[in-house]
ZAFI-117618 format. One record per residue: x, z, y negated of N, C-alpha, C in turn; residue number from 1. Coordinates in pm, whole numbers, plus 50000, padded with zeros to 5 digits. Layout:
N
     nx     nz     ny    cax    caz    cay     cx     cz     cy  pos
      X      Z      Y      X      Z      Y      X      Z      Y  NUM
...
***
This chain:
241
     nx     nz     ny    cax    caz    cay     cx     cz     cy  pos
  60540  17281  51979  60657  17329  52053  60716  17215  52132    1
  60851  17175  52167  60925  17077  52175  60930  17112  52353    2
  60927  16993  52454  60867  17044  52572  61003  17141  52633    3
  61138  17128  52548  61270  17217  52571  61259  17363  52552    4
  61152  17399  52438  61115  17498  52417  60975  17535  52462    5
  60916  17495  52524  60834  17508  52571  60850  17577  52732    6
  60949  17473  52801  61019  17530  52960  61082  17647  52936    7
  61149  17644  52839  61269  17779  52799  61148  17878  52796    8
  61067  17888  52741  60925  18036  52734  60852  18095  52875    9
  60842  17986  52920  60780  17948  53094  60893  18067  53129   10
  60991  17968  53138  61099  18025  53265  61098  18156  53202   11
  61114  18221  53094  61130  18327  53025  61040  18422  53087   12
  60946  18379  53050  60857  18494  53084  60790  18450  53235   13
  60851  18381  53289  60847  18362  53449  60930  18475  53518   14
  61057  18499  53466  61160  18563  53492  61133  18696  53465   15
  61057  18740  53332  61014  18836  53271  60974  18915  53361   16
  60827  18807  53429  60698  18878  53518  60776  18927  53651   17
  60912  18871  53693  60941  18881  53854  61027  19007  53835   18
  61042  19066  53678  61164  19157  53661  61044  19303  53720   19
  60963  19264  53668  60872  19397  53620  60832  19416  53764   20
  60775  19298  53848  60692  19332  53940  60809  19382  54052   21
  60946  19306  54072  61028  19369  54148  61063  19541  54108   22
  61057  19582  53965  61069  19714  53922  60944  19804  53985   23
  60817  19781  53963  60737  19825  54021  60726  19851  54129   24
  60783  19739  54222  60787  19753  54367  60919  19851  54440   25
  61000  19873  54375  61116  19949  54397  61091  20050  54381   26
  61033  20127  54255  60985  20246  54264  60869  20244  54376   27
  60779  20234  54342  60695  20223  54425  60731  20235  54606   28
  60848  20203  54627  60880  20238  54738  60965  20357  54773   29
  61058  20376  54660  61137  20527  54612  61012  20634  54603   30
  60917  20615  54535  60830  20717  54498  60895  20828  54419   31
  60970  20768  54328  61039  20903  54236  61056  20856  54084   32
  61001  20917  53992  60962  20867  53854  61047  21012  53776   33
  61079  21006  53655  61100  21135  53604  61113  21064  53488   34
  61065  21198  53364  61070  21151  53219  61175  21119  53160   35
  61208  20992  53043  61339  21009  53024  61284  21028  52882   36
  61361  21094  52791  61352  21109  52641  61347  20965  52595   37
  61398  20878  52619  61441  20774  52543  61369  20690  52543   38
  61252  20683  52659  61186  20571  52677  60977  20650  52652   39
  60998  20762  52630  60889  20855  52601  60809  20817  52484   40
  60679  20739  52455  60625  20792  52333  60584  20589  52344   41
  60498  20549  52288  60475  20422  52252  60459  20355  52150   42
  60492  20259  52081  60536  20189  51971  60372  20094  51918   43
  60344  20129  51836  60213  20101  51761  60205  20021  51664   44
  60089  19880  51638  60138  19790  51565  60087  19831  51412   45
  60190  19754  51348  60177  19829  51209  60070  19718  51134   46
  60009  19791  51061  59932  19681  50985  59944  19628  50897   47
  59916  19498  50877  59963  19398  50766  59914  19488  50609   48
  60026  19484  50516  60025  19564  50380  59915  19492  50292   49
  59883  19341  50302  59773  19228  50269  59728  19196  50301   50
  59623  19122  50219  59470  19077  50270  59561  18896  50298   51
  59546  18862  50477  59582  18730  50480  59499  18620  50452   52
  59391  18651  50361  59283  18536  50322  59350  18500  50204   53
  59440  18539  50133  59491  18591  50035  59646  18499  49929   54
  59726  18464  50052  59845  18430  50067  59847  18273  50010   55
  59848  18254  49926  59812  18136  49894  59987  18013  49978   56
  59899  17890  50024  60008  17822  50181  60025  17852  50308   57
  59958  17945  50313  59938  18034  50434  59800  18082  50452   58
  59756  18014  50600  59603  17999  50590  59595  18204  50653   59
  59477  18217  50657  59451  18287  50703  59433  18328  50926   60
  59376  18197  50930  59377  18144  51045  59541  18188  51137   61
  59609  18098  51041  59750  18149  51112  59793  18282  51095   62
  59805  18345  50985  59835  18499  50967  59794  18584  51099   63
  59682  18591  51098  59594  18623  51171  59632  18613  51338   64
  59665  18494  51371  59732  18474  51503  59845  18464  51495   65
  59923  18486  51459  60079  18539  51418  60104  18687  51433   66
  60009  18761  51373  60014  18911  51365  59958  18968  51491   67
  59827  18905  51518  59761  18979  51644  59867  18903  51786   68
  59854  18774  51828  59905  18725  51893  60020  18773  51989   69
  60111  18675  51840  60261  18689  51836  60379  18833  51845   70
  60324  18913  51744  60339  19008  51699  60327  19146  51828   71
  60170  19130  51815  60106  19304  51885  60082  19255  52022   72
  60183  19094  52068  60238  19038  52223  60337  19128  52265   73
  60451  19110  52168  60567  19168  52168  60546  19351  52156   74
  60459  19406  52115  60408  19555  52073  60404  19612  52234   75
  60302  19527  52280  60274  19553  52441  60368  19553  52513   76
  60420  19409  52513  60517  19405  52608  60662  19517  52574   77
  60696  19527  52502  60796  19596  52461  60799  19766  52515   78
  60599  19826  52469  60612  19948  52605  60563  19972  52710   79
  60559  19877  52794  60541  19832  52934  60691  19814  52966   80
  60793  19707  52895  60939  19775  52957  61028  19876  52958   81
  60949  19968  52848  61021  20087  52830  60975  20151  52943   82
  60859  20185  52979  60763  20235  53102  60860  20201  53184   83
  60876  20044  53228  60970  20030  53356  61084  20062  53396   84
  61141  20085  53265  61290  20128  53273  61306  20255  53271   85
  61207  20390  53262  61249  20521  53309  61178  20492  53418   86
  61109  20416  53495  61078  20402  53653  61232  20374  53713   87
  61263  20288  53669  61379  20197  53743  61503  20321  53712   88
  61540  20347  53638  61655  20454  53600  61653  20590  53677   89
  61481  20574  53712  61501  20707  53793  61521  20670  53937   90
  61476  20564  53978  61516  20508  54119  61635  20455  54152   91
  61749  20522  54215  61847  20500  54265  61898  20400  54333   92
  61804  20348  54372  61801  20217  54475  61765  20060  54414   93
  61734  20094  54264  61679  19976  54204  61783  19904  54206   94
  61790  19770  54200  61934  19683  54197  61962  19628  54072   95
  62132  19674  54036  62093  19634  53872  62086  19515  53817   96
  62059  19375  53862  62017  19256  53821  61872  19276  53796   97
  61774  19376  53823  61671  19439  53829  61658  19476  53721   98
  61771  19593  53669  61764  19669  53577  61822  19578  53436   99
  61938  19519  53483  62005  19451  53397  61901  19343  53328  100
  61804  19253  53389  61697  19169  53350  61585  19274  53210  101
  61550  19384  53303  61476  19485  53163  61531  19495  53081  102
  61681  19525  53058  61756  19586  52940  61748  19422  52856  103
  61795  19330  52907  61782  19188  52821  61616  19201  52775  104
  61521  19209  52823  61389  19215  52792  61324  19320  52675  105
  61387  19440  52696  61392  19527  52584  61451  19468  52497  106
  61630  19441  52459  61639  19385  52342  61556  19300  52262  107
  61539  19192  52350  61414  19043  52325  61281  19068  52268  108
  61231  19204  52316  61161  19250  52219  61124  19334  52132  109
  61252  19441  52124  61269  19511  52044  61315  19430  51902  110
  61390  19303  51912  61406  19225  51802  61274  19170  51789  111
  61169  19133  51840  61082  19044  51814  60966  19137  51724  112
  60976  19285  51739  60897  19379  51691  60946  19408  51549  113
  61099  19441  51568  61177  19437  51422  61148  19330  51386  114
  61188  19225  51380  61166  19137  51258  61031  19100  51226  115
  60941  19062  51269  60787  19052  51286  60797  19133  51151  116
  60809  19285  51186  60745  19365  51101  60820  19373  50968  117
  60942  19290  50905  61040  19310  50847  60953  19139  50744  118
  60916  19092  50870  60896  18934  50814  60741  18942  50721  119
  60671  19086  50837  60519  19051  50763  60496  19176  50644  120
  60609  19259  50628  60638  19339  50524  60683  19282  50370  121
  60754  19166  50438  60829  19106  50299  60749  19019  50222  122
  60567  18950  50313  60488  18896  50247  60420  19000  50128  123
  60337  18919  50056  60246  18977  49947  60287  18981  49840  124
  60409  18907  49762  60457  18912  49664  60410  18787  49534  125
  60453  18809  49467  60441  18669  49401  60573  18591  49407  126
  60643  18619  49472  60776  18501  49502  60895  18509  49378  127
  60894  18611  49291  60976  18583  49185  61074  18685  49193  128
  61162  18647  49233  61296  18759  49220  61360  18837  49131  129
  61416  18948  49181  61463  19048  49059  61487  19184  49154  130
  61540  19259  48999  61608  19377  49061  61776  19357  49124  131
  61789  19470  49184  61957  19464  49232  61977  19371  49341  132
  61930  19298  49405  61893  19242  49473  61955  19102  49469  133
  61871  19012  49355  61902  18945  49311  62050  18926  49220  134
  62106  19026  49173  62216  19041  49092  62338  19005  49203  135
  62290  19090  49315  62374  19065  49471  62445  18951  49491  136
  62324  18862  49479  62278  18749  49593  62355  18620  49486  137
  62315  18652  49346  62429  18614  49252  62535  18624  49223  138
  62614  18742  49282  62761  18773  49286  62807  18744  49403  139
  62750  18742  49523  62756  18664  49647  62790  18537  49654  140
  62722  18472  49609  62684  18306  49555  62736  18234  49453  141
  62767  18287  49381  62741  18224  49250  62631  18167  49196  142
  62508  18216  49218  62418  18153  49163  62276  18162  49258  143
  62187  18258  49214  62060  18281  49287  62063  18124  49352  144
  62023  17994  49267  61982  17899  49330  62091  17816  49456  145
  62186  17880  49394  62322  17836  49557  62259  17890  49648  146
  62245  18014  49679  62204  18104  49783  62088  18076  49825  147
  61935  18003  49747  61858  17972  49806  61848  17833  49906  148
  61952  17784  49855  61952  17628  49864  62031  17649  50032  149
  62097  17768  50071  62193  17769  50213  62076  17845  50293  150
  62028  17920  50228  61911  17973  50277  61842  17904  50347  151
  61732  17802  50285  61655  17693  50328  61767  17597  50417  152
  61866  17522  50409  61905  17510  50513  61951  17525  50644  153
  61999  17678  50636  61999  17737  50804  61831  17756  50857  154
  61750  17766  50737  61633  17790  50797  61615  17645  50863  155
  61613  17516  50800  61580  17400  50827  61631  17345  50980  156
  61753  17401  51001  61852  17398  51135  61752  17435  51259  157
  61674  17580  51232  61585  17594  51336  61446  17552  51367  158
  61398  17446  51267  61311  17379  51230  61259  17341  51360  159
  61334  17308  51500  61262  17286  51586  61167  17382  51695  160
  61213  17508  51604  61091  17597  51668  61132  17708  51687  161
  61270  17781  51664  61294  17868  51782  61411  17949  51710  162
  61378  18055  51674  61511  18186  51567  61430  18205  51449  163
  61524  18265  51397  61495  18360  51259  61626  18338  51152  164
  61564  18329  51031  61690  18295  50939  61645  18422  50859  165
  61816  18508  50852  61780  18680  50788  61905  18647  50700  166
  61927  18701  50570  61957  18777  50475  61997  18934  50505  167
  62126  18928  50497  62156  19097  50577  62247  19103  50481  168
  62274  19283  50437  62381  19333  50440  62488  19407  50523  169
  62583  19365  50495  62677  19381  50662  62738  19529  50606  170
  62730  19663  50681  62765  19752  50645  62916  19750  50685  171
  62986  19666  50754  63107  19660  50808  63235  19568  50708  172
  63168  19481  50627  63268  19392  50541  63173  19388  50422  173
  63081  19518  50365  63015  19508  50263  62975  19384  50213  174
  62917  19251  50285  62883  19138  50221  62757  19156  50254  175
  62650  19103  50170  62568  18963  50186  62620  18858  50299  176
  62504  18804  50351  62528  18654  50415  62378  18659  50458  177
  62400  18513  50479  62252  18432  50563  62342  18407  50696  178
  62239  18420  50806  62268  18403  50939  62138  18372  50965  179
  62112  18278  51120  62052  18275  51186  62010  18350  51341  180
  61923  18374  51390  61925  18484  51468  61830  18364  51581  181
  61906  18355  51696  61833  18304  51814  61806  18376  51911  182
  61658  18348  51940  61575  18474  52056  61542  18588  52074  183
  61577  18633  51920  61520  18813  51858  61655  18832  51865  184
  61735  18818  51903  61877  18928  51921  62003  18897  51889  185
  62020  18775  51812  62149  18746  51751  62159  18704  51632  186
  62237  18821  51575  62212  18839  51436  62401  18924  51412  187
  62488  18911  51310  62630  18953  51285  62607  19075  51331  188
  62707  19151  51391  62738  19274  51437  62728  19390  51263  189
  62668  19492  51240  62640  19605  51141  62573  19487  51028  190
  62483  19438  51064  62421  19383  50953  62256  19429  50929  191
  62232  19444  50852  62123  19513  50793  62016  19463  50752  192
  61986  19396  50819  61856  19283  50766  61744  19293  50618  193
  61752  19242  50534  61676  19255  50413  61562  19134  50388  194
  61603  19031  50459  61476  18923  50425  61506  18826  50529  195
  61377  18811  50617  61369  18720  50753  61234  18626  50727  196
  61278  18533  50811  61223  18416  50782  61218  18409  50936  197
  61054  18409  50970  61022  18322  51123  61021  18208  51146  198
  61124  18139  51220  61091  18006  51227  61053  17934  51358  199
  61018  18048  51421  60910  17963  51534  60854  17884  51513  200
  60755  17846  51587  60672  17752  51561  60524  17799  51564  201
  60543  17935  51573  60397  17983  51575  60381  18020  51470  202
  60497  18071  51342  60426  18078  51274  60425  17984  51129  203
  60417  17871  51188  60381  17761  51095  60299  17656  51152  204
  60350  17605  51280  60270  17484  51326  60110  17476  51318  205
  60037  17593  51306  59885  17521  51282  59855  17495  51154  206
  59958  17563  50986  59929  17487  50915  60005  17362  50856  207
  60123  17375  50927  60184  17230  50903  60229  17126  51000  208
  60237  17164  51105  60250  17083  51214  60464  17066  51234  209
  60471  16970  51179  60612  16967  51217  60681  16935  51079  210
  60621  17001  50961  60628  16997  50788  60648  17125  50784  211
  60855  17183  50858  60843  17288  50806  60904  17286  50690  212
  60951  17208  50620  60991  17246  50484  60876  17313  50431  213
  60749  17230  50435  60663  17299  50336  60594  17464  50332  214
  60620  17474  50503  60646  17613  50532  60711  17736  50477  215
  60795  17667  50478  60968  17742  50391  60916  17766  50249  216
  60823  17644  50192  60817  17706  50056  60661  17755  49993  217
  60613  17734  50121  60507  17851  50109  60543  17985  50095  218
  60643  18008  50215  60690  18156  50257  60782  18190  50112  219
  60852  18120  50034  60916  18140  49926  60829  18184  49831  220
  60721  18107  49811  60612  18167  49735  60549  18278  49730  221
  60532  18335  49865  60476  18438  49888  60568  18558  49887  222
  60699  18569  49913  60788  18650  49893  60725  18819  49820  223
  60784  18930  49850  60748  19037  49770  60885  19078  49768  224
  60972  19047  49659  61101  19079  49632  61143  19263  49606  225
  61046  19275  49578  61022  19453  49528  61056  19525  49637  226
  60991  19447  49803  61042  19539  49860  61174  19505  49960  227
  61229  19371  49963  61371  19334  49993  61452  19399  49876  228
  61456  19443  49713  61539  19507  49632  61550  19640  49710  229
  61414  19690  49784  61433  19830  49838  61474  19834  49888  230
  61447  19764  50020  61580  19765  50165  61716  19739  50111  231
  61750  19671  50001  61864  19628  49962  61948  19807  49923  232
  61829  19816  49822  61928  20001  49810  61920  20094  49884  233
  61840  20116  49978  61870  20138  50110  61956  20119  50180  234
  61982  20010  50222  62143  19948  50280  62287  19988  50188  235
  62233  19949  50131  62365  20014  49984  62390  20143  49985  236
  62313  20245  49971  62289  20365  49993  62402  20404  50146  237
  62336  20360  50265  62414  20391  50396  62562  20347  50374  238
  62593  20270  50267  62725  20189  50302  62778  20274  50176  239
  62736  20394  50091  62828  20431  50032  62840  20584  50120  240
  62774  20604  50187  62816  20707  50293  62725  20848  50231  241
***
């Protein structure tokens, strides 16, 4: 991790810890909690569909701390701010730079839970494309290998540690596109995510260090296209109404 991204996480979750504990302390002095529907019920980590001893470029070692870590980090934290935010919503007195800090914190990891699980869903494949999917991504492109080739380079862009490179269908201008997504939460407005690519640094740097190309084409390898064709008619499906 680059020591830019490294301060940026600090302060992050420096900021994180002062949101929660000022939330706590506000209620806590209100003494008034009430259920909200919206924030009711807790979010449970899903389990990897493969065996990560398995993945050939991808050690096990890392899988492993990627999923538990990284992953069922974001699981926790994500309903601990839901918790805080029917505290805080019910306290009248909370101040909303208070509140406003949780709601950024929910997004941050409500994306970090979505894609995680979008990223460790799309492993287990043998990497070979097909289906409607691919036909897409060719009428998109002109050419499966155009589209991989822009692919790997927005991925390469975040190479220094930090976003997600997704493959979406945009239910709003019916396209395909590759975008990059910085900090879980920016990603085109009605786009539908079908194939994400982590490019942190957690989940490559212990087996390649700062060789993320070779990352990139591990993760290419491992691909399970069967079930990005699904999300694909899925998305297709919502966009014919």
């Amino acid at each position: 991790m680059t020591d830019v991204t490294r301060r940026g996480a600090v302060k992050t979750l420096g900021a994180s810890a002062l949101l929660v504990a000022a939330a706590d302390g506000a209620v806590a002095q209100s003494g008034v909690a009430a259920p909200v529907p919206a924030f009711t019920g807790s979010f449970q980590p899903k389990p990897l569909k493969f065996d990560p001893a398995k993945l050939p470029g991808l050690s096990e070692r890392l899988l492993k701390s990627h999923w538990e870590n990284n992953y069922q980090g974001s699981v926790k934290t994500l309903n601990a701010v839901r918790s805080r935010l029917a505290s805080a919503l019910a306290d009248k007195d909370a101040p909303p730079a208070i509140y406003g800090g949780l709601k950024r914190e929910e997004a941050h990891r409500t994306g970090s839970v979505v894609l995680h699980e979008l990223y460790f869903d799309g492993l287990g494949g043998n990497g070979q494309a097909g289906g409607r999917i691919k036909q897409a991504i060719d009428a998109a492109y002109g050419s499966f290998a155009t589209w991989e080739a822009e692919y790997r380079r927005t991925a390469m862009s975040l190479a220094g540690g930090s976003g997600w490179t997704i493959l979406s269908y945009n239910l709003h201008t019916g396209a395909l596109g590759t975008s990059w997504s910085w900090d879980h939460m920016h990603a085109p407005a009605a786009g539908i995510p079908l194939l994400v690519l982590d490019m942190y640094e957690h989940s490559f740097h212990m087996d390649y260090g700062t060789q993320a190309a070779k990352y990139i084409d591990a993760w290419f390898t491992n691909l399970d296209w069967e079930e990005v064709d699904r999300r694909y008619a899925r998305a297709a499906a919502i966009a014919r109404g």
